[in-house]
N, C-alpha and C positions, 0 to 999 in steps of 0.2 A: 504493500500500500504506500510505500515512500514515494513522495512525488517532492522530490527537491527541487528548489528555483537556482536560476543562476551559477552560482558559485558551488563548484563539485569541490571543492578543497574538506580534505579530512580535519586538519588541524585548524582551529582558528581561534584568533584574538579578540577578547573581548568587543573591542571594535567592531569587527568583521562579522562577527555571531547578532550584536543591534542592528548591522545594514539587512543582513539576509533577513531577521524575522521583520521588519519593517516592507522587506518587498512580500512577503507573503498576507500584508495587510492591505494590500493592491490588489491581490488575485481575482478578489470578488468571491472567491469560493472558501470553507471554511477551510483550517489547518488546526492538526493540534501537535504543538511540539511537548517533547518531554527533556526537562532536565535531573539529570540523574547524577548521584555523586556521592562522597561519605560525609558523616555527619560533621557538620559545622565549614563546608564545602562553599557555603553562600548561594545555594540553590535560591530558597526563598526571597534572597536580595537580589539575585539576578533576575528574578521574577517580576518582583515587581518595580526593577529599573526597565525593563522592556514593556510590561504594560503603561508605564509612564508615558513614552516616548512615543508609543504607537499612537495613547487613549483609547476613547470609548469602545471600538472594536474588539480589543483585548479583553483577557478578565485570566487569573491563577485559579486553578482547579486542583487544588493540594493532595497527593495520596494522605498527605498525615490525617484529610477530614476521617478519614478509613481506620484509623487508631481503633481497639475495642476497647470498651469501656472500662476503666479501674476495676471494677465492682465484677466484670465480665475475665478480666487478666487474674482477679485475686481468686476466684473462682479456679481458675486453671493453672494454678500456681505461675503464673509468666509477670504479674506485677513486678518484681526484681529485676527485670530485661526487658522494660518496656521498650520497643524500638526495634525488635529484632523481627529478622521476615515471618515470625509465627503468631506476631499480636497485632495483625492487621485483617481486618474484614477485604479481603484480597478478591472474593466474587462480587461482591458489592462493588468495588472499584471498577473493577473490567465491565461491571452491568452498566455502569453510569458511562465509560467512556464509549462505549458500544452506544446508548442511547445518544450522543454527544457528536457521534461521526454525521450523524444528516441532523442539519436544522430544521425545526419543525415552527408553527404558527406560536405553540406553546410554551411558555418557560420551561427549564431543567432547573428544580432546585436541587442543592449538592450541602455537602457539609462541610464545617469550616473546622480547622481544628484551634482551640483559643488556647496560649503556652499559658493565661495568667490561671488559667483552672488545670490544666494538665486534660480536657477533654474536648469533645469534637462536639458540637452543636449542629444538629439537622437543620437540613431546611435554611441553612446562613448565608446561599448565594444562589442568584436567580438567574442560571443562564439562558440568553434570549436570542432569539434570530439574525438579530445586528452582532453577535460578536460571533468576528471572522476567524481570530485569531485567539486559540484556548490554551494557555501554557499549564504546564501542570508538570511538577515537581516532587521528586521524592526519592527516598534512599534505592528501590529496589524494581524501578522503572524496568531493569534490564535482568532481572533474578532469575533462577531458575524455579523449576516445580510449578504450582499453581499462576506463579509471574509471569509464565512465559508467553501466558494469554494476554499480556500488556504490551508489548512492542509492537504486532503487529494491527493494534489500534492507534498509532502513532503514526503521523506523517514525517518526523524525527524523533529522534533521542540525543540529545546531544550529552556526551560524559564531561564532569567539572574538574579541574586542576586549579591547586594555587600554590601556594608556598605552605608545608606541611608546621612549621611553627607557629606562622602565621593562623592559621587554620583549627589548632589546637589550641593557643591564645582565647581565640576569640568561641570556642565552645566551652572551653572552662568558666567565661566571663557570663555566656548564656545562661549558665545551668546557677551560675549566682546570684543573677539578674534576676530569676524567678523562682527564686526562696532556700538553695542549698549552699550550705557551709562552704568554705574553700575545700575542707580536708572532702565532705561528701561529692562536691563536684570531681574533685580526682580522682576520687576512686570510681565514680560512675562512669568518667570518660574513660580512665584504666579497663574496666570489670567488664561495661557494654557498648559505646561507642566503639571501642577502639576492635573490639570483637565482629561489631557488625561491619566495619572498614575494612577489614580485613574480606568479607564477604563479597563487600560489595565491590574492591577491588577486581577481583577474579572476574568480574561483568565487563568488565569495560571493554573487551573485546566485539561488545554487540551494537555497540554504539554507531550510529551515524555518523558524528561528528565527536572530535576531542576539543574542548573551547577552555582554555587556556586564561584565568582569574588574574587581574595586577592584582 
């Protein structure tokens, strides 16, 4: 289903990654790219610097809305690894991106996931017939097993690089920003980020495109 514009280049720079999804908000026809990457990668800020740029047309379709509920993790003992490919509503997602491929008269609402509660809120974004251009984001775009029904709903996947300090920096600073210790934050990126990175690394060979973080 990849139907790429312009620019066949595997690698690209920041730069060059905002020109390509900007022509594909010209096409007239929808597109949904996927940003894929490991945690604290800047997925979601790269998101929503391209829905900026575009505007209205745009809108972010987060896999995180897909999170399963606390209450639903603690239940299945996976609360302690929230974040890894087995504590996501993974058929839900592929239903909604499936619904997502042809625009219809109606809205698509989707769920959002909110970081100040740790949960996903149905019903938080109203996708509609005007937006051409659906980015959507998330650690396991490109996974294997049940994931593997998510790429080929994609008209890209592009995989994220930046600087690995830099990157670690700034999801330590995350996970303190929304209510955890210094020592809890490092041992979480230690214990389950860095576990699931490792995961998610091993994907990148599926990607579209490698787009390359300043």
């Amino acid at each position: 289903m990849v139907k790429r514009v312009a620019s066949q280049k595997k690698y690209l720079s920041f730069q060059e990654g905002g020109s390509l999804v900007k022509q594909y908000a010209v096409t007239g026809t929808r597109c949904i790219l996927g940003l894929c990457g490991v945690p604290g990668i800047g997925k979601s800020t790269l998101a929503a610097q391209l829905v900026h740029e575009i505007g209205e047309q745009a809108i972010v379709v987060s896999m995180d809305g897909f999170h399963l509920a606390n209450t639903v993790l603690e239940a299945l003992g996976r609360r302690q690894r929230k974040g890894a490919p087995d504590t996501f509503d993974v058929v839900g997602y592929i239903a909604l991106l499936k619904r997502l491929r042809t625009p219809g008269r109606l809205p698509v609402y989707a769920p959002e996931f909110r970081r100040e509660i740790e949960e996903a809120i149905a019903g938080a974004l109203a996708i509609t017939e005007d937006h051409k251009v659906i980015i959507t984001e998330g650690n396991y775009l490109l996974g294997e097993g049940l994931w593997t029904g998510v790429l080929p709903l994609l008209d890209e996947c592009w995989f994220l690089e930046r600087d690995e300090q830099a990157r670690k920096r700034q999801l330590l600073d995350r996970h303190m920003a929304f209510g955890k210790t210094q020592q809890e934050a490092a041992q979480w990126v230690e214990k389950v980020d860095e576990k699931n990175a490792e995961y998610i690394r091993k994907t990148k060979i599926r990607a579209t495109r490698i787009l390359t973080l300043d």
